[in-house]
C-alpha positions in Angstrom: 0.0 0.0 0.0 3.1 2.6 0.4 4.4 1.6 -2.8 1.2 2.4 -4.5 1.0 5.9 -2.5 4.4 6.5 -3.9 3.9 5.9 -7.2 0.7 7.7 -7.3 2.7 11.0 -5.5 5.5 10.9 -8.5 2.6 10.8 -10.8 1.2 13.8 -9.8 4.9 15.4 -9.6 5.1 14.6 -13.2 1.7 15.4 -14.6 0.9 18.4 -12.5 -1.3 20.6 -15.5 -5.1 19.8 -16.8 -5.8 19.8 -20.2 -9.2 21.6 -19.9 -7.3 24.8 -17.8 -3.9 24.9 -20.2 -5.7 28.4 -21.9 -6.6 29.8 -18.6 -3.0 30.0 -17.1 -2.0 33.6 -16.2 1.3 35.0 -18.0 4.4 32.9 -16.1 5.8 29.4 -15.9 3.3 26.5 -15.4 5.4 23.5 -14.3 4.3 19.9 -15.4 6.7 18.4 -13.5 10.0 16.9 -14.7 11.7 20.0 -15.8 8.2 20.6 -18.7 6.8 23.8 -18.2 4.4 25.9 -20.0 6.0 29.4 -20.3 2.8 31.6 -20.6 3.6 35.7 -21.9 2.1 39.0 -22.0 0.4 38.8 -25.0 -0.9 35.2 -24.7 0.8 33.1 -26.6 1.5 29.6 -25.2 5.0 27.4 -25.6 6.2 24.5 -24.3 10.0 24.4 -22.8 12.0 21.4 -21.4 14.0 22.5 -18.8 17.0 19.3 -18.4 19.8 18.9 -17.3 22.9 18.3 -20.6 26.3 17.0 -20.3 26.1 18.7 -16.4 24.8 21.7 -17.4 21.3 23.3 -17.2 19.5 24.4 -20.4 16.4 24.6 -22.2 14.8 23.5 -25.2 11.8 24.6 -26.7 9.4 21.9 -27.6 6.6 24.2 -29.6 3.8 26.4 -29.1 0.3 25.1 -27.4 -1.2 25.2 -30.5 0.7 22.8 -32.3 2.1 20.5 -29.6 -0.9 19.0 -26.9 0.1 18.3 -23.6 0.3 14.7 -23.9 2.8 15.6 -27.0 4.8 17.6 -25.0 5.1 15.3 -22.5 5.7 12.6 -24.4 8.8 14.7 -26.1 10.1 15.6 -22.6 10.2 11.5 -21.4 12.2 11.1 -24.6 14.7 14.3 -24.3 15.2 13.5 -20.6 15.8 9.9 -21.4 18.5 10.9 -23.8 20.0 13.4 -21.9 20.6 10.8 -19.1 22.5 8.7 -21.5 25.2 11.5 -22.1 23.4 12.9 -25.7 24.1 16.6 -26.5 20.3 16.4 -27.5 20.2 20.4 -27.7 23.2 20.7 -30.4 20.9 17.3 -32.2 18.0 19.5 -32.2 19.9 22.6 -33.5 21.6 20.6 -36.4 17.9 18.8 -37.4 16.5 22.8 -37.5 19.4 24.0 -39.2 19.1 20.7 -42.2 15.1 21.6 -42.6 16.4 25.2 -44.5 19.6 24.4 -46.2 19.8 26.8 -49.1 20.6 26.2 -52.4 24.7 27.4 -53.9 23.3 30.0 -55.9 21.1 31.5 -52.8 23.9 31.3 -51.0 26.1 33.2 -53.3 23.6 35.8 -54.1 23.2 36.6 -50.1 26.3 37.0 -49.7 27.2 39.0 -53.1 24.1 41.2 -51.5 26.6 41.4 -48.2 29.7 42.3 -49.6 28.4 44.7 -52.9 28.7 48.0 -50.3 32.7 47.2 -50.2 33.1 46.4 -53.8 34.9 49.8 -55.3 32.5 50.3 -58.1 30.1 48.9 -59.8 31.6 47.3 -62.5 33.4 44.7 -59.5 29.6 44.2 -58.0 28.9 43.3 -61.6 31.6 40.9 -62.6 31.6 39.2 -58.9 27.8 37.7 -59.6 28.2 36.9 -63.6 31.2 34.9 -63.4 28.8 33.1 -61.1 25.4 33.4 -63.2 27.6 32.0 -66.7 30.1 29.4 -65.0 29.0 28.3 -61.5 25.0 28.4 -60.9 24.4 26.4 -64.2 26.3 23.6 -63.0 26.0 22.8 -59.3 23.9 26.4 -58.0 20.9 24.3 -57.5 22.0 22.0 -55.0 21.7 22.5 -51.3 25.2 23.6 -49.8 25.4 20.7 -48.1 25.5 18.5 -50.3 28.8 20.3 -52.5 31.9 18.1 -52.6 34.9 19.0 -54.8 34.0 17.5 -57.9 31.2 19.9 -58.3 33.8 22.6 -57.6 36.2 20.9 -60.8 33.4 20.6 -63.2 32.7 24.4 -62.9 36.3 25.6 -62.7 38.0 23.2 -65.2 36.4 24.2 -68.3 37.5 28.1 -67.7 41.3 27.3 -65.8 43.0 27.4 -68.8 41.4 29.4 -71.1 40.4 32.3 -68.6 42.9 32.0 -66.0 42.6 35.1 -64.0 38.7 34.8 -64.0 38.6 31.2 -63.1 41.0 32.0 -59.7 38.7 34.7 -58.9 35.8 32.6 -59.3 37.4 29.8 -57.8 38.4 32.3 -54.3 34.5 33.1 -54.3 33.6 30.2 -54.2 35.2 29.3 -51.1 34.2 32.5 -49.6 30.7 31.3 -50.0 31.2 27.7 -48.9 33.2 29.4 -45.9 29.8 31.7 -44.8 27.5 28.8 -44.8 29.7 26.4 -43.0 29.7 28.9 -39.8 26.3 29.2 -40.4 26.0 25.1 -39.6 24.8 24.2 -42.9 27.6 22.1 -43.7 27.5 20.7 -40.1 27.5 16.7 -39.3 27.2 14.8 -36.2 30.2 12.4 -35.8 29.0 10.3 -32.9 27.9 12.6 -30.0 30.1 15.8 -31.7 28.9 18.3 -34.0 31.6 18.8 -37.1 31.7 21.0 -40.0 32.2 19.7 -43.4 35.9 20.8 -45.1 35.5 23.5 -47.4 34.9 22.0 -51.1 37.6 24.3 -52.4 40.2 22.8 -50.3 42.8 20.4 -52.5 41.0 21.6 -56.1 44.1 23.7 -57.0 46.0 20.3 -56.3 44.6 18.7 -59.4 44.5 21.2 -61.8 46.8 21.8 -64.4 49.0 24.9 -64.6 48.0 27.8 -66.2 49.8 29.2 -68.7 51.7 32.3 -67.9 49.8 35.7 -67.5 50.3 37.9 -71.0 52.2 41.2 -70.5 49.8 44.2 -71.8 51.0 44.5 -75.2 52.4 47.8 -75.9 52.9 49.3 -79.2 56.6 51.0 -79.4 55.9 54.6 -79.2 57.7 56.0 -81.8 54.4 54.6 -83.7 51.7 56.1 -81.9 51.4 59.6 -83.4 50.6 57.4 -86.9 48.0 55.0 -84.5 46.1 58.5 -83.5 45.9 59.4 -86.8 44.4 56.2 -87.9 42.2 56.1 -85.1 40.3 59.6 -85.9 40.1 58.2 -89.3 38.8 54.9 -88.4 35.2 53.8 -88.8 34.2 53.3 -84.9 31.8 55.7 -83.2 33.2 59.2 -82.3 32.8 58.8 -78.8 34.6 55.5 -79.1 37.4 57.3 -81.1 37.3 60.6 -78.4 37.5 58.0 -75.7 40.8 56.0 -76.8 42.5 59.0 -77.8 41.5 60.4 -74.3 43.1 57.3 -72.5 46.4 57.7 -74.2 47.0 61.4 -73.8 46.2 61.0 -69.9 48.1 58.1 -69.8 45.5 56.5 -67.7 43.5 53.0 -67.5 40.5 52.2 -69.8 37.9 52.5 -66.6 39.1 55.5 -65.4 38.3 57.0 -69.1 35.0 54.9 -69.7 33.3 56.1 -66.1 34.5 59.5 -66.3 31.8 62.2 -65.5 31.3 66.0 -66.2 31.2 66.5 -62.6 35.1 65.3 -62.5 36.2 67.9 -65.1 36.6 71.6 -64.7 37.8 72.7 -68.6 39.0 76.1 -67.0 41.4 75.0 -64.8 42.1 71.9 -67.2 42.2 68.9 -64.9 40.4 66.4 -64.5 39.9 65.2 -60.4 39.7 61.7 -60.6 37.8 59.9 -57.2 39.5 57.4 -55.2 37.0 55.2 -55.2 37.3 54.9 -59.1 41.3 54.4 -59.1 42.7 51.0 -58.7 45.0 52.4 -55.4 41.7 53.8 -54.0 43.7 57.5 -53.8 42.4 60.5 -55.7 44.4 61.4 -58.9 44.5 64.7 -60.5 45.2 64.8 -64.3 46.1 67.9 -65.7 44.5 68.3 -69.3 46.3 69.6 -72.2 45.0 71.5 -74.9 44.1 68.8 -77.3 42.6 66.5 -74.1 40.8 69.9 -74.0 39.6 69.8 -77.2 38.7 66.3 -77.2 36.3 66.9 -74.0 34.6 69.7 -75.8 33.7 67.6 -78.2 32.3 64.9 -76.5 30.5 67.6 -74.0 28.7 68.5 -77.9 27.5 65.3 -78.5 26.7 63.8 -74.5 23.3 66.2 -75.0 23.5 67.2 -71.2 24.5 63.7 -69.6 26.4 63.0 -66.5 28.5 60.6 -68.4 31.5 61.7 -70.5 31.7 59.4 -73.5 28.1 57.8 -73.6 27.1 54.7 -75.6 23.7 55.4 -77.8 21.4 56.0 -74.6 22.0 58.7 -72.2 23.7 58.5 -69.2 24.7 54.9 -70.1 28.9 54.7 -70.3 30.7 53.1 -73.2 30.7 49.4 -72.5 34.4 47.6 -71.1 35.3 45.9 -74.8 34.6 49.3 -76.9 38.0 50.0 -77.0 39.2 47.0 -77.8 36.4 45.7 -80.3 37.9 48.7 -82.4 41.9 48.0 -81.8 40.8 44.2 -83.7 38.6 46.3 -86.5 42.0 48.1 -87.0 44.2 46.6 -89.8 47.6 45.5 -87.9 46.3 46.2 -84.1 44.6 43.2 -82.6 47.6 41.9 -79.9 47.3 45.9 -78.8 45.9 46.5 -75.5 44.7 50.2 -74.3 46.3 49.2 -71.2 49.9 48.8 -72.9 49.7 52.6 -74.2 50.7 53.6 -70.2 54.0 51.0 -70.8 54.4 53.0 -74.5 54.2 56.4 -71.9 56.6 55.1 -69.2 58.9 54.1 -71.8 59.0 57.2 -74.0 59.0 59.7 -70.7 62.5 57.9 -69.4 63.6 58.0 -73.1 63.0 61.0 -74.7 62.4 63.5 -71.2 65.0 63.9 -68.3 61.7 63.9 -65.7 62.4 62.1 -62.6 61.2 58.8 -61.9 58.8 60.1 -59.4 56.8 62.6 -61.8 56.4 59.6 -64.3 55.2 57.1 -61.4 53.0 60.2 -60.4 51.6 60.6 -63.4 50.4 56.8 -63.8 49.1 57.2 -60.4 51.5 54.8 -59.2 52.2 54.9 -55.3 55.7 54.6 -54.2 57.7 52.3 -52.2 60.4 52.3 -50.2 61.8 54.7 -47.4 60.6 57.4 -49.9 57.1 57.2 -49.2 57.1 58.3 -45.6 58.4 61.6 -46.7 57.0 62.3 -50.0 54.1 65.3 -49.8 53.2 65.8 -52.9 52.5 65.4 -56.7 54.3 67.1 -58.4 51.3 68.9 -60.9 53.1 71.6 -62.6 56.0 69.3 -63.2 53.6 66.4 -64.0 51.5 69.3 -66.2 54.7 70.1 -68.6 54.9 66.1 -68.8 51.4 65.2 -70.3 51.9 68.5 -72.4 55.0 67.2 -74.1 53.4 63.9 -74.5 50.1 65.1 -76.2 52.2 66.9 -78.8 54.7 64.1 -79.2 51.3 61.5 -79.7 49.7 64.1 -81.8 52.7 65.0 -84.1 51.8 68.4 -82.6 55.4 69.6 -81.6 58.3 69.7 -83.7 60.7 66.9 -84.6 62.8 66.9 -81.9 61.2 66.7 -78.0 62.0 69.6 -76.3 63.9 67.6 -73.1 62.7 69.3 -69.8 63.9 68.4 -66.2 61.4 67.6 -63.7 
């Protein structure tokens, strides 16, 4: 007769809450007994938690609202969670890693959150671009579909292969995204297993690919045409049959001695045609530091000409619809239209500059680097304050009369 008295006692420890009164409960903590409580709140709403103890430590899991979980299934899930825990189970990472499986995303959500993430810190948007379409044309069509946790390396091959080679730079960019990706949704826990009674991310995908593929060949130097033949190269190019702002814009980039985007993004706002220079941002220049170019008179001619024909745009050399820059390959789609030009690069007419300004002018080293925007190295650049722009201003000015055929035969040699 005691035993039964016990047994009826621990009953009602266990099973301490009514059905038919569960809605009733004031806001608070309703215990069932055995660590199961109903947490009531403010506003109404009902949940179950299972208050246990874990590898000797106290913690709670929560088991569901009232209106999805009864009482009898909440107490059922408590006998099981406490039976578990007893046994030495980390039930509470278990649970965690079960939620965190039920909304695995797919590669290519994965990549486009964090793309979304990181666009604020890409310089322009050019980079924002590029970042996502390498994915969209050689990633998402062959493994973005599949849930992240479910990406091994061979997915990673077949996407990178096919480009390695024949895109090299590209494909290493790609390749570094990728991993960035794969990194943010392992500490997520979407790549997360349980070994046993421990919780363990899978390895990065990326890990061991470079291993097994085959070296790339060696990156091309920007070909640069020798510069004794550029004055005849202008000439051909205002003759040519590309599209005057196409034609302003290359002539532009080689007078300024400065890189195809710089020229291509330019805006009106940049420019002040009195003073004749041309403020370049920092956030538009590949050292992220403001350059100023001075202009000379045919860079000043040039810019009136494509103000006439941007009818009132922000943009300096527009394609056909306003405000809409010239697109990346312009420049180059017309070096391969012209007869004897296609190995040329816009970018090598900087290499043509450095080359001709150590040549032909007695400018020191430091105007030249100046003028490519280049920073310096060395013990030099914890003293150097300045730019040198008048010296830098004579520079350009000898150079657009040397490229134009503007100046007599010989170059006038100035020191810096």
């Amino acid at each position: 007769m005691g035993k039964r008295r016990k047994v009826k006692t621990r009953k009602r420890e266990l099973n301490k809450l009514e059905p038919v009164t569960l809605k009733k409960l004031p806001p608070g903590m309703h215990s069932d007994g055995g660590g199961l409580y109903l947490v009531v709140q403010e506003s109404g709403s009902r949940s179950w938690i299972l208050r246990t103890m874990i590898r000797g430590a106290r913690k709670d899991i929560g088991l569901g609202g009232l209106s999805t979980r009864s009482l009898a299934d909440a107490r059922d899930e408590a006998s099981k969670l406490r039976s578990r825990a007893r046994k030495g189970e980390d039930v509470l990472a278990k649970r965690r890693l079960e939620k965190i499986k039920t909304n695995v995303p797919t590669f290519e959500t994965a990549a486009r959150a964090v793309h979304k993430e990181i666009a604020p810190t890409l310089k322009n948007e050019h980079n924002k671009t590029v970042w996502i379409r390498a994915m969209e044309n050689h990633v998402f069509p062959v493994f973005g579909k599949k849930t992240v946790d479910a990406i091994d390396s061979t997915d990673i091959l077949r996407a990178i292969a096919p480009i390695w080679t024949k895109k090299p730079d590209m494909a290493r960019k790609t390749l570094t995204r990728i991993r960035r990706v794969m990194s943010s949704v392992t500490i997520a826990g979407y790549r997360n297993v349980q070994a046993g009674e421990i919780t363990v991310p899978l390895p990065n995908p990326t890990a061991g690919v470079l291993d097994v593929l085959p070296k790339q060949p060696r990156a091309e130097k920007h070909e640069a045409m020798p510069y004794s033949q550029i004055p005849d190269f202008i000439r051909k190019v205002r003759t040519s049959t590309s599209g005057i702002a196409v034609k302003l814009a290359m002539e532009l980039t080689i007078l300024t001695a400065t890189r195809t985007r710089e020229v291509l993004e330019a805006e009106w706002s940049e420019i002040d045609l009195e003073a004749a220079v041309w403020s370049i941002p920092g956030h538009r220049m590949k050292m992220d530091e403001p350059h100023v170019v001075p202009l000379s008179d045919r860079c000043l001619e040039i810019l009136r000409e494509a103000k006439r024909i941007t009818d009132g745009g922000s943009i300096v050399f527009c394609s056909g619809k306003p405000n809409e820059p010239l697109s990346n390959v312009s420049m180059l789609r017309s070096l391969q239209r012209m007869e004897g030009y296609a190995s040329v690069t816009m970018h090598g007419f900087r290499a043509a500059f450095t080359t001709w300004a150590h040549e032909r002018t007695k400018f020191d080293n430091l105007v030249i680097e100046a003028s490519l925007a280049h920073k310096v190295s060395g013990i030099k650049s914890h003293y150097l304050r300045t730019t040198f722009p008048e010296q830098r201003k004579n520079l350009m000015k000898q150079w657009a009369q040397f490229c134009t055929g503007a100046a007599a035969a010989k170059v006038v040699r100035m020191h810096g």
